[in-house]
C-alpha positions as CSV (number, residue, x, y, z in Angstrom):
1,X,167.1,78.7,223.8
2,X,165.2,77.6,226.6
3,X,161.5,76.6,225.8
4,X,159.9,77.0,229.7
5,X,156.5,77.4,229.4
6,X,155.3,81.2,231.1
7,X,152.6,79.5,233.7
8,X,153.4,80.2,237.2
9,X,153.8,77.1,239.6
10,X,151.1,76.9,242.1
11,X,151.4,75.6,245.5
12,X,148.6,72.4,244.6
13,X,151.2,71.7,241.8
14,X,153.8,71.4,244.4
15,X,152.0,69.3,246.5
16,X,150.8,67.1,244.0
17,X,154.3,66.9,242.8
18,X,155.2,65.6,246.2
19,X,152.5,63.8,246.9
20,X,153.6,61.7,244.1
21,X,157.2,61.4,244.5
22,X,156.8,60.2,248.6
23,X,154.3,57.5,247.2
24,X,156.8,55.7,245.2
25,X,159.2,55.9,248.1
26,X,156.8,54.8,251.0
27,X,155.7,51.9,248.5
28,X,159.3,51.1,247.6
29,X,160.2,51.1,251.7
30,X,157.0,48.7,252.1
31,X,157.6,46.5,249.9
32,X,161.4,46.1,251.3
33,X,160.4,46.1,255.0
34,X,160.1,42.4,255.0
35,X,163.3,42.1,253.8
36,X,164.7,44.5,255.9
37,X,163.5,43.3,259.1
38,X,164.7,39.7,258.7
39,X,168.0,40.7,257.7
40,X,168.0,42.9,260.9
41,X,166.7,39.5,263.1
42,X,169.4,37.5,261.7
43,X,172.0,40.4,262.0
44,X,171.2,40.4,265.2
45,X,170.7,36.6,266.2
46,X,174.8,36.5,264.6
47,X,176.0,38.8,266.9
48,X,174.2,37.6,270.3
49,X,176.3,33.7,268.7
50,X,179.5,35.7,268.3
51,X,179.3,37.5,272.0
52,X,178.0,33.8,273.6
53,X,180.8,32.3,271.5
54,X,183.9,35.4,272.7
55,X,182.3,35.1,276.4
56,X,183.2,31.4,276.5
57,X,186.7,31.3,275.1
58,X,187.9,34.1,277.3
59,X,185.9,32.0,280.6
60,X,188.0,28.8,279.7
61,X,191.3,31.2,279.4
62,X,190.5,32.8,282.6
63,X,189.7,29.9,284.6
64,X,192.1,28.0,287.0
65,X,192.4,24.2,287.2
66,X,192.9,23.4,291.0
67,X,193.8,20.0,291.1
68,X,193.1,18.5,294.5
69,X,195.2,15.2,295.8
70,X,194.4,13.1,298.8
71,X,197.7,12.5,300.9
């Protein structure tokens, strides 16, 4: 047996509701952002070294040695 109570659900109940659930999630993305960001920066700061690193293997593969000899 179900015991739901027999008031209706209003639309300010609803928004209350959400009001109160979003809170906790935008305070929860605040107080994360920090982190968030500054494992973006150095996400990012790995992969610009990675490309610089790629870019200068494949330059010293591709380049030719000329040799030049005085006769």
């Amino acid at each position: 047996m179900s015991t739901a109570s027999t008031a209706r659900i209003t639309r300010d109940d609803l928004e209350a509701k959400l009001r109160e659930v979003t809170g906790e999630a935008t305070e929860t993305v605040e107080a994360a952002r920090p982190q968030i960001v500054g494992g973006a920066v150095a996400g990012l700061l790995l992969l610009v070294i990675v490309a610089y690193l790629f870019g200068r293997r494949r330059g010293r593969k591709r380049s030719a040695v000329v040799e030049i000899r005085r006769v």
